[in-house]
C-alpha positions as CSV (number, residue, x, y, z in Angstrom):
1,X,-20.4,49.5,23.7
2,X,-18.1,52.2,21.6
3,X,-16.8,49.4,19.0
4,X,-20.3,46.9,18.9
5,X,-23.5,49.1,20.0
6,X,-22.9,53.0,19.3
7,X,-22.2,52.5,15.6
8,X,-24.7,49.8,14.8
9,X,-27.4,51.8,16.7
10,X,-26.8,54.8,14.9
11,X,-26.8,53.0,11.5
12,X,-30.1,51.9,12.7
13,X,-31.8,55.6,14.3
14,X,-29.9,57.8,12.6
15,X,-29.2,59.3,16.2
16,X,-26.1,60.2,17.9
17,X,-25.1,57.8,20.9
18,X,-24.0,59.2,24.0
19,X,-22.0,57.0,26.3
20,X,-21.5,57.5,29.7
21,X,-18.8,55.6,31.1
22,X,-19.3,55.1,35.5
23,X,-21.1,52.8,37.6
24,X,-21.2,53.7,41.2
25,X,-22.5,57.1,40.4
26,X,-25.2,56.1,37.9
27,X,-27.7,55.7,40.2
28,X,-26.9,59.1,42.2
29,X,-27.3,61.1,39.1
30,X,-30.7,59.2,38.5
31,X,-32.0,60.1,42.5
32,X,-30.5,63.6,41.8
33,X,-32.1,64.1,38.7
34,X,-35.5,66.5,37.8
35,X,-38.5,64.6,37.7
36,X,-38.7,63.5,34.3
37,X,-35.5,64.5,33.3
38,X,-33.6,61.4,34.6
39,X,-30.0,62.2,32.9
40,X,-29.9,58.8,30.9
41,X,-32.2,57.6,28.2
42,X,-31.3,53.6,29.1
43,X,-28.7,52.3,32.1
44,X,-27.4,49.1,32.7
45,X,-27.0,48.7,36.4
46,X,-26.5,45.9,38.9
47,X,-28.2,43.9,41.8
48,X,-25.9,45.9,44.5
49,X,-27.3,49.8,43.8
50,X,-30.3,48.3,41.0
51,X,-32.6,46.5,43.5
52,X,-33.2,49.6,46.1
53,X,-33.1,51.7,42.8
54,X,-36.3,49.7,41.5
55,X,-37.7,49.4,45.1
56,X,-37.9,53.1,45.2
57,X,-39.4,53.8,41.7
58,X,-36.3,55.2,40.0
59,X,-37.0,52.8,36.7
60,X,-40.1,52.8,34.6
61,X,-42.0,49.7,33.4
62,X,-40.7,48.0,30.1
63,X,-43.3,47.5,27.5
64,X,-42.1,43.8,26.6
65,X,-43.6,44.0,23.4
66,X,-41.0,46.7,22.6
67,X,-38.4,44.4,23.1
68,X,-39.2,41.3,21.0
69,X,-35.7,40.3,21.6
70,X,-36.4,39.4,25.2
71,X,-37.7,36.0,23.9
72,X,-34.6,34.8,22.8
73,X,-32.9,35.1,25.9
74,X,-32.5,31.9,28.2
75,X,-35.6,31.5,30.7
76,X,-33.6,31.1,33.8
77,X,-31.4,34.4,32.9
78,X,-35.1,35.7,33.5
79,X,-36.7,34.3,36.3
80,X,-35.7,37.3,38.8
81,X,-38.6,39.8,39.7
82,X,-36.7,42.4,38.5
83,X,-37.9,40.9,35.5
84,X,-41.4,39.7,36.2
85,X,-42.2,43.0,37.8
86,X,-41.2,44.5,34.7
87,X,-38.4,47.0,35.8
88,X,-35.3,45.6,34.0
89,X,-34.3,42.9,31.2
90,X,-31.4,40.9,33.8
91,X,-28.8,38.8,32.3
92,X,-25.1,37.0,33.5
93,X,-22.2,39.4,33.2
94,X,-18.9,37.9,35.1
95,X,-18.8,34.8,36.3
96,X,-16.8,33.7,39.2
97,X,-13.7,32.4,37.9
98,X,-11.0,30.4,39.8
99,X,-7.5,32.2,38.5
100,X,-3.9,31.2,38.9
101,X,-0.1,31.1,37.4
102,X,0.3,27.8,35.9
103,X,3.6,27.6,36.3
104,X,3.7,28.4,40.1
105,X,0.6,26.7,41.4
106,X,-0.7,23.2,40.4
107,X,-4.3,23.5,38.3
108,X,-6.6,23.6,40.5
109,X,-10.1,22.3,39.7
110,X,-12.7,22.7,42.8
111,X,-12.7,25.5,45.4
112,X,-11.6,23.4,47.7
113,X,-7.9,23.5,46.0
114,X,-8.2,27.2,47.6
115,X,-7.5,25.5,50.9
116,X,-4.3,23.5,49.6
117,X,-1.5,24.2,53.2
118,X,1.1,25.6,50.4
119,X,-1.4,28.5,49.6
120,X,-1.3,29.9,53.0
121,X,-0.6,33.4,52.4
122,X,-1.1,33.5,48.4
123,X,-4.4,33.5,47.8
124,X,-6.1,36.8,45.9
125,X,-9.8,37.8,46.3
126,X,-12.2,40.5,45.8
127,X,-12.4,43.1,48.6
128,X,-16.4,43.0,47.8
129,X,-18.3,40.2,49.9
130,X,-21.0,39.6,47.6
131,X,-18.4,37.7,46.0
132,X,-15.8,36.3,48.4
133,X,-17.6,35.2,50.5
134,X,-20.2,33.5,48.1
135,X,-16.3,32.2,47.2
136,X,-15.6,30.8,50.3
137,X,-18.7,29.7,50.4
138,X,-17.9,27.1,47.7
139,X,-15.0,26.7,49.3
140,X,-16.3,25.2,52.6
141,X,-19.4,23.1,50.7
142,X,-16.3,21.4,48.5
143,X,-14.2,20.5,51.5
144,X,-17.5,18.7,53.3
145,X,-18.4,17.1,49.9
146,X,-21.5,19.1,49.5
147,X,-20.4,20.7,46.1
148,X,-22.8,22.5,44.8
149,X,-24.4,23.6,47.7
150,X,-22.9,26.8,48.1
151,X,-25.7,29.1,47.2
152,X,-27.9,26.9,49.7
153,X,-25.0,27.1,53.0
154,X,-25.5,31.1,52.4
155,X,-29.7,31.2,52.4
156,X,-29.5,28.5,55.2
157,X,-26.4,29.4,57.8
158,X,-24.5,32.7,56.8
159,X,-23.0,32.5,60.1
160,X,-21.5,29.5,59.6
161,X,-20.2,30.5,55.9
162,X,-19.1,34.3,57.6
163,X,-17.1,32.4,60.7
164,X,-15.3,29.8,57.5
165,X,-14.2,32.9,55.9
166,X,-13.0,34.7,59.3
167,X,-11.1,31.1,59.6
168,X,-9.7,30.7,56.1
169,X,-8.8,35.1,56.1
170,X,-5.4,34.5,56.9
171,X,-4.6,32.6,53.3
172,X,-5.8,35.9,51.6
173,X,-2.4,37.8,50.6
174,X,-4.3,40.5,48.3
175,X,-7.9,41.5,48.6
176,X,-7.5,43.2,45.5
177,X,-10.2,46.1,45.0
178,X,-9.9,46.1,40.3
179,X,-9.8,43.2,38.2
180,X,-5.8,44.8,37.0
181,X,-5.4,44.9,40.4
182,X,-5.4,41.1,40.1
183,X,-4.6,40.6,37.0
184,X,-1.2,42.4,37.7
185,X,-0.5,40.2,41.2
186,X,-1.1,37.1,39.4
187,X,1.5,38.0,36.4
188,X,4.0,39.3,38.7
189,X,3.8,36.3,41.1
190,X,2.4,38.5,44.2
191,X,-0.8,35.6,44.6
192,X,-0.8,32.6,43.2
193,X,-4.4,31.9,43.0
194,X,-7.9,33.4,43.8
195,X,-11.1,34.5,42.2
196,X,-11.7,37.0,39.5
197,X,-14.1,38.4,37.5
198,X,-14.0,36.8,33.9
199,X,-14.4,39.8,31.6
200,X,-10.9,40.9,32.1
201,X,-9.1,37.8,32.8
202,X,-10.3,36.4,29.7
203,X,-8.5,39.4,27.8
204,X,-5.3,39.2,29.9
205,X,-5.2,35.3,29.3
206,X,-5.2,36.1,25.7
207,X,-2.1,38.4,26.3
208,X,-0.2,36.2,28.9
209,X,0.1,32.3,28.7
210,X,1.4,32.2,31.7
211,X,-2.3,33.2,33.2
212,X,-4.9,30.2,33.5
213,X,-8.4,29.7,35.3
214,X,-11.0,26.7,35.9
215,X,-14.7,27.4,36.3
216,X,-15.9,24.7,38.6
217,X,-19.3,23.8,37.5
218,X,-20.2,23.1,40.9
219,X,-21.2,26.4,42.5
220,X,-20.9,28.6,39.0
221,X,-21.9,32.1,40.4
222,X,-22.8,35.2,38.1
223,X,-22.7,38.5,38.2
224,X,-26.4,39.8,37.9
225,X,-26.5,43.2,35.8
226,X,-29.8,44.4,33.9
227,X,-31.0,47.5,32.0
228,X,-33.3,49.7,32.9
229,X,-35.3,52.5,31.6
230,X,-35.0,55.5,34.5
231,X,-38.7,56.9,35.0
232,X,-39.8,60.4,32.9
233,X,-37.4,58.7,30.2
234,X,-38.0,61.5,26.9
235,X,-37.1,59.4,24.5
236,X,-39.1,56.1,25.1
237,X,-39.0,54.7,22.1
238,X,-35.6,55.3,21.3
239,X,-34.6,54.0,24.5
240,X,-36.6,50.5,23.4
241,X,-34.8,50.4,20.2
242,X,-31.5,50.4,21.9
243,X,-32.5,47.7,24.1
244,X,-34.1,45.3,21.6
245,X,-30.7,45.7,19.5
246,X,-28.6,44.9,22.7
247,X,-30.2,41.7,22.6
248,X,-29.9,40.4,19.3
249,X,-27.8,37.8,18.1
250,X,-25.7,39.6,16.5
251,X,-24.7,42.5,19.4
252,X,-24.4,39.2,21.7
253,X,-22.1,37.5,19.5
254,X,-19.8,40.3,19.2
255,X,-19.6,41.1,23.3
256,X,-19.1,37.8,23.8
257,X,-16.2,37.9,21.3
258,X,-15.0,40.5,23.8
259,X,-15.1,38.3,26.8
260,X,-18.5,38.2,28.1
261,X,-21.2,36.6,28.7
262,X,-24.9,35.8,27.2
263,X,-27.8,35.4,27.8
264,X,-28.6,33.8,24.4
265,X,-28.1,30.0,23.7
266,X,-27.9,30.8,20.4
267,X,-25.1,33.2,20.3
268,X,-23.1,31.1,23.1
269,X,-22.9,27.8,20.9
270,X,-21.8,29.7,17.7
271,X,-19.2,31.3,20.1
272,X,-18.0,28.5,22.0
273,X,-17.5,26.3,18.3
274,X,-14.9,29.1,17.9
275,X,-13.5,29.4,20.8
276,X,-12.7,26.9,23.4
277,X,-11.1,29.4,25.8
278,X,-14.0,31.2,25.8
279,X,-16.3,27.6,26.4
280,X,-13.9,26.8,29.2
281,X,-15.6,29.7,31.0
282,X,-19.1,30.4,29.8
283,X,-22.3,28.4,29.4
284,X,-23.0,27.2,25.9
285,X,-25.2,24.2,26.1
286,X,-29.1,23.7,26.9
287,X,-27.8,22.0,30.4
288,X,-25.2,24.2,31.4
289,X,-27.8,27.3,30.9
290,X,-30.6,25.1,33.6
291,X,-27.5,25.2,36.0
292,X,-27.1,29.2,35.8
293,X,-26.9,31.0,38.5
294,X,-26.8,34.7,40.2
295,X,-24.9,35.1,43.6
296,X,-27.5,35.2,46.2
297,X,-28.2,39.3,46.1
298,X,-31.5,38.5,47.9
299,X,-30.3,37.1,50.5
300,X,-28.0,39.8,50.9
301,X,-30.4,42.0,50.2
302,X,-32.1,41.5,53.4
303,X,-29.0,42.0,55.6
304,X,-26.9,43.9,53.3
305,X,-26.0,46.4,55.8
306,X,-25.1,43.8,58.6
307,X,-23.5,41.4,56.4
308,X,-21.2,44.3,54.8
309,X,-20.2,45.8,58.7
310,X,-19.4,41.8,59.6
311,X,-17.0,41.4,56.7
312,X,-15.4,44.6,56.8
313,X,-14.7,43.9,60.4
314,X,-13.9,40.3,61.2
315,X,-12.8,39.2,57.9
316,X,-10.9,42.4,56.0
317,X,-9.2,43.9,59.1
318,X,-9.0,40.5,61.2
319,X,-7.2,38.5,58.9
């Protein structure tokens, strides 16, 4: 946002960019906040603290005609009711990527390599269960030859995917809480393998060859982020400006360059012809985009509470 958007924005306004770095807390200054005051002109937020936000009125409704570049972006990145109700432009952030030390653990390429007897004890994965166990998840639909049908075994039987991961805790060596948390286990040989977020590893791969990942296409899980305008926003049409310019090709060709995602098919091809590490990861055709997909936030959504006392229970502390 410093090196790509601020400067291009303000050679566009002629207005100073404030940045505020922070994520858990973005929301709480938005509920704390005057009305019409909210303390950010534009947010990005996610589907963990963003759907109650939107429930509960914290975000206006976008003018889509303000934001022509919403067009461009790939249909199914859309097809949420965050979007169709108007309160936030969604798109894939990190996708869930299958990490390891090539030199000490064999390439893996299906989830079901997570379950491999010699890496009892070595695996690393996210302390969060919106992702592990959507992870394990994959795991269990691999091993019964149902790849692919991870996102279904979680709207269809949670129990059955919750008692897997109570099962399959005891491989887990690190449930590491930051991506360098990770990053740092795996280049140090404290796991082997696991999932991380692909942002980050992307950028350490580029600084250690001995760090590799797959990205089954089978079960490819994404992070689901989207901005929003807070309610009372002052500066509307500011606020619009910055959006439409976060979505143009060129501000999505240059944050991909940095390791993530987008939402555009456009700016995903001309990245991927560059860049084959960064292909190996992301979508980048017509096909691969009518395959994307969000973890399952809804269905989360509807037991959030439950699901997060069940994990922290019986799989964190009973491993």
């Amino acid at each position: 946002m410093r090196e790509v958007f601020a400067p291009r924005f303000e050679a566009l306004t002629g207005k100073k960019v404030e940045l505020t770095a922070g994520w858990w807390e973005g929301i709480a200054k938005v509920k704390a906040a005057p009305a019409n005051n909210p303390p950010f002109d534009l947010m990005i937020t996610d589907a963990t603290q963003g759907f109650p936000a939107a429930r509960d009125g914290l975000f206006q409704p976008i003018d889509l005609s303000m934001v022509p570049h919403h067009r461009d972006l790939a249909a199914v990145t859309l097809d949420h009711w965050v979007f169709k109700e108007k309160v936030g432009i969604p798109y894939p952030d990190s996708v869930m990527t299958l990490a390891y030390r090539h030199d000490i653990a064999k390439r893996p390429t299906h989830w079901a390599d997570l379950l491999a007897g010699e890496h009892t004890g070595q695996l690393g994965l996210y302390q969060h269960f919106y992702m592990s166990l959507y992870t394990f998840a994959a795991m269990l639909a691999d091993s019964l030859g149902k790849a692919g049908q991870a996102h279904a075994m979680i709207e269809s039987d949670l129990d059955e995917v919750m008692r897997f991961a109570r099962e399959q805790a005891k491989r887990v060596k690190l449930w590491w809480k930051t991506s360098p948390d990770m990053i740092l286990a795996l280049a140090q040989g404290g796991a082997r393998l696991g999932n991380m977020h692909s942002p980050e590893y992307i950028q350490a791969m580029r600084e250690n060859n001995q760090l590799a990942a797959v990205v089954p296409e089978a079960d490819r899980a994404f992070v689901q982020v989207f901005w929003a305008i807070p309610a009372g926003c002052p500066r509307l049409e500011l606020a619009y400006r910055a959006l439409n310019l976060l979505f143009s090709k060129e501000v999505q060709i240059a944050m991909a360059k940095r390791g993530s995602a987008t939402s555009r098919l456009d700016a995903a091809q001309f990245v991927a012809e560059g860049d084959p590490l960064w292909a190996a990861l992301y979508p980048h055709t017509s096909g691969q985009f009518g395959q994307l997909r969000y973890y399952p936030y809804d269905r989360y959504a509807r037991d959030w509470d439950e699901i997060t006392d069940v994990w922290q229970r019986t799989v964190l502390e009973q491993r």
